[in-house]
C-alpha positions as CSV (number, residue, x, y, z in Angstrom):
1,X,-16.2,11.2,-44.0
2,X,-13.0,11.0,-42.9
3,X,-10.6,13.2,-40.3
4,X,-10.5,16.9,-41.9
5,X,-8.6,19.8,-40.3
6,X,-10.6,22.8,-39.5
7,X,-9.1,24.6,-42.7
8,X,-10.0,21.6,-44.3
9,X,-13.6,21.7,-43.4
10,X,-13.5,25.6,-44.1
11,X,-12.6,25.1,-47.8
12,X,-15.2,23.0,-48.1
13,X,-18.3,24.4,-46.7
14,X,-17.3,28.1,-47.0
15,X,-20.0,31.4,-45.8
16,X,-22.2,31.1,-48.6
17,X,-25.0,34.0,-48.1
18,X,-28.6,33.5,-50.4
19,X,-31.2,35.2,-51.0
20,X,-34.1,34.5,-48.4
21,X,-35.8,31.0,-50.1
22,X,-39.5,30.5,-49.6
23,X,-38.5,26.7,-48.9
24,X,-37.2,27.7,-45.8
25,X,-40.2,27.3,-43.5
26,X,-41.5,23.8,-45.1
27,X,-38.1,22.5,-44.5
28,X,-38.1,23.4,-41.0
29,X,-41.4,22.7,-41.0
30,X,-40.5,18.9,-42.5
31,X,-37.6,18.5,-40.2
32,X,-39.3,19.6,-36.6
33,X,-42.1,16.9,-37.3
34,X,-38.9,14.5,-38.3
35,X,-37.8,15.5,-34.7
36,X,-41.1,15.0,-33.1
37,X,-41.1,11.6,-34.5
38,X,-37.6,10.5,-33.3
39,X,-38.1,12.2,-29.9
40,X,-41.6,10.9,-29.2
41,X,-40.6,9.5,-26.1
42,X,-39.0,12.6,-24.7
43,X,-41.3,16.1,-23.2
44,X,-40.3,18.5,-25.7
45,X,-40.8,21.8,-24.1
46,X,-40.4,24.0,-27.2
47,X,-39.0,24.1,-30.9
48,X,-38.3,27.0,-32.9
49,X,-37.1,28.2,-36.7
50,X,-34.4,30.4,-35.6
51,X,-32.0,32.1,-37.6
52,X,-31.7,34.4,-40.4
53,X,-33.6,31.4,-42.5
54,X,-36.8,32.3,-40.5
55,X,-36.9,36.1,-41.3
56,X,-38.7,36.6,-44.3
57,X,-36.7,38.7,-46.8
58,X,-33.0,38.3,-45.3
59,X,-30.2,36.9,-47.1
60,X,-28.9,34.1,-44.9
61,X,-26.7,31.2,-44.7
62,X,-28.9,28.5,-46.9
63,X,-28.7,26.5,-42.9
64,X,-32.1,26.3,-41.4
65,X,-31.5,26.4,-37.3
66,X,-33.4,25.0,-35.2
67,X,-34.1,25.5,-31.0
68,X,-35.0,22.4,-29.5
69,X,-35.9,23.2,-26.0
70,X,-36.4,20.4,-23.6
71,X,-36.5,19.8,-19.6
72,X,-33.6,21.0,-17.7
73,X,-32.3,17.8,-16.6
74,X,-33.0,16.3,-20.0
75,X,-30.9,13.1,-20.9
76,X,-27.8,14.2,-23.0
77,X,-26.2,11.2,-23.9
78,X,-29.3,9.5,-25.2
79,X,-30.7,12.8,-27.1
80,X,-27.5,12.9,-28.9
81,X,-27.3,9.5,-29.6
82,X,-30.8,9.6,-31.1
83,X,-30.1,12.2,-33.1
84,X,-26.7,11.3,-34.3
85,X,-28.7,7.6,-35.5
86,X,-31.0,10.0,-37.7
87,X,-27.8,11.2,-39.6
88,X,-27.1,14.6,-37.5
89,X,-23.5,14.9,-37.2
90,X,-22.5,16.0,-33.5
91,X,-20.4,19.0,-33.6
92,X,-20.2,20.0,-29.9
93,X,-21.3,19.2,-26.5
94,X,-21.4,21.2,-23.3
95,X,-22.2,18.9,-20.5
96,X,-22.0,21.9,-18.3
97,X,-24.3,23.9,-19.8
98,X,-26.5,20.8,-21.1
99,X,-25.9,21.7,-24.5
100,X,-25.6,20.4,-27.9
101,X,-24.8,21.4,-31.5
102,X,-25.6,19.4,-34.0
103,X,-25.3,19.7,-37.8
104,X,-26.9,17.7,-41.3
105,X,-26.8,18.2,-44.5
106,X,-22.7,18.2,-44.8
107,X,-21.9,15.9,-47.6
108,X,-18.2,14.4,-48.1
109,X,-18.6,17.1,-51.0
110,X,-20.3,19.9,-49.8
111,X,-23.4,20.9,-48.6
112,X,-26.4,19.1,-49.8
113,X,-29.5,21.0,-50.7
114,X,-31.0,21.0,-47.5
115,X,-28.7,21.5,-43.9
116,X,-29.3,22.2,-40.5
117,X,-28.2,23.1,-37.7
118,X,-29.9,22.1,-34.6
119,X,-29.3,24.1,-31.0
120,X,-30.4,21.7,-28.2
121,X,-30.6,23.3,-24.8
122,X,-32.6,23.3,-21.7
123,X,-35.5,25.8,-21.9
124,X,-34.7,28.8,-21.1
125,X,-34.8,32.5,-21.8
126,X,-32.6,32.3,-25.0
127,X,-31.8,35.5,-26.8
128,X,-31.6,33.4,-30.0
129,X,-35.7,33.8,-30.1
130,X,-35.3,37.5,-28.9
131,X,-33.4,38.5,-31.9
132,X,-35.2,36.4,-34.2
133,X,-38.5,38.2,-33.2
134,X,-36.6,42.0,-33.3
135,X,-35.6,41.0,-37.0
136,X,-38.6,40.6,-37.6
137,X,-40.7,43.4,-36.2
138,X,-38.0,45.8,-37.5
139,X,-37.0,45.4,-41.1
140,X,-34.5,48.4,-41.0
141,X,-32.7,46.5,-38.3
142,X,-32.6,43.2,-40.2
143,X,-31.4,45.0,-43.6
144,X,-27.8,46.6,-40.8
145,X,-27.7,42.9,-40.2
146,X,-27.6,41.5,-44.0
147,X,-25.2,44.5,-44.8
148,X,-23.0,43.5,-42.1
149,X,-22.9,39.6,-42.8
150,X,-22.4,40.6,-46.2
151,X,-18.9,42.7,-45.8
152,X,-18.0,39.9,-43.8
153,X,-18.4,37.0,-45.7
154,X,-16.3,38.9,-47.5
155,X,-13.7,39.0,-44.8
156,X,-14.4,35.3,-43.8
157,X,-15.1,33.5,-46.5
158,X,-13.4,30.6,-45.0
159,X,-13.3,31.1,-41.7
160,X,-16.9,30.6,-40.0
161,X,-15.7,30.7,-36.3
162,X,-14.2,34.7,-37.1
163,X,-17.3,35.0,-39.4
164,X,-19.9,34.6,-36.2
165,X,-17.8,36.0,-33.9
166,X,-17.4,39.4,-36.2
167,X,-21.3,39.5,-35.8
168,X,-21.7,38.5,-32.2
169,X,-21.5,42.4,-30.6
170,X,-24.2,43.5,-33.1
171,X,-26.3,40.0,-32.6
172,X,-26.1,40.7,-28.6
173,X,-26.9,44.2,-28.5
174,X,-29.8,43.7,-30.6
175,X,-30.9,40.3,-28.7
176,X,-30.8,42.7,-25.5
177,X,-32.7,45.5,-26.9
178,X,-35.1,42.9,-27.8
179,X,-34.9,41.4,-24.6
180,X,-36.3,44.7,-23.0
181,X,-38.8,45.5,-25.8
182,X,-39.8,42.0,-25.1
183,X,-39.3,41.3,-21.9
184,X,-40.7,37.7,-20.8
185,X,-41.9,36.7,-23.7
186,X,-39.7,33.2,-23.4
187,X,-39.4,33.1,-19.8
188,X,-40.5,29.3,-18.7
189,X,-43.2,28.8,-16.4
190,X,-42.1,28.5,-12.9
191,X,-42.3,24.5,-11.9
């Protein structure tokens, strides 16, 4: 594909929001044992749907994310360049943080039926799983959450970085509520 400016890349793979897809769990389902497979020789600590994909009933992004969680001095380089041989696109990379972002399913015309985004981090305590889990246990919350992405896919159409940060005060104040209602629940083991 070649060289597209971020406006560019906006027009073409705008906010779309769906109604929630029963696919959505086989295809993370399909993917994480795709994972598995191309990571064989690396200690996966955990992987998880995340996301609004993985809440039954909420309109989402048609993007299935996934948590790949491994060791904290995992090998950065060579993860990414695994994964970037199996078609993932590398989006960013936070050597600081030991961090990647990765994306597939980004055709030179569009999205193609199925695309993921994949969060690989060290494990950790991430409030991504909190507020998945709060979705879920409370519906009322996860139906404030579809209204909001709604208005503001209307709003952002085309601008996915204002888009997430728009929802990023609701997404941590629920992630923190969670956090306490949950407290622990992701905390790794002590080594």
């Amino acid at each position: 594909m070649k060289e597209m400016s971020l406006e560019e890349l906006w027009q073409l793979y705008p906010i779309i929001l769906k109604d929630h897809n029963p696919n959505y769990q086989s295809w993370y389902a399909e993917e994480k044992q795709r994972l598995l497979h191309i990571l064989h020789d690396y200690d996966i600590c955990r992987i998880n749907h995340i996301g609004s994909t993985s809440v039954e009933g909420l309109i989402a992004k048609p993007t299935i994310d996934i948590l790949l969680e491994l060791p904290k001095y995992y090998a950065v380089n060579d993860i990414a360049q695994l994964l970037q041989n199996d078609d993932w696109i590398l989006m960013q990379k936070d050597d600081k943080q030991r961090t990647l972002d990765l994306g597939k399913g980004y055709t030179p015309n569009g999205f193609a039926e199925k695309v993921y985004h994949l969060h690989v981090k060290p494990l950790g305590d991430w409030n991504e799983l909190y507020f998945r889990d709060y979705l879920r246990q409370y519906p009322n919350v996860a139906r404030q959450y579809e209204a909001l992405k709604l208005g503001l896919k209307e709003r952002f159409e085309h601008d996915r970085d204002a888009y997430t940060y728009a929802k990023s005060d609701f997404v941590m104040e629920q992630s923190q509520k969670a956090k306490l209602e949950f407290a622990g629940r992701y905390l790794p083991p002590e080594h």
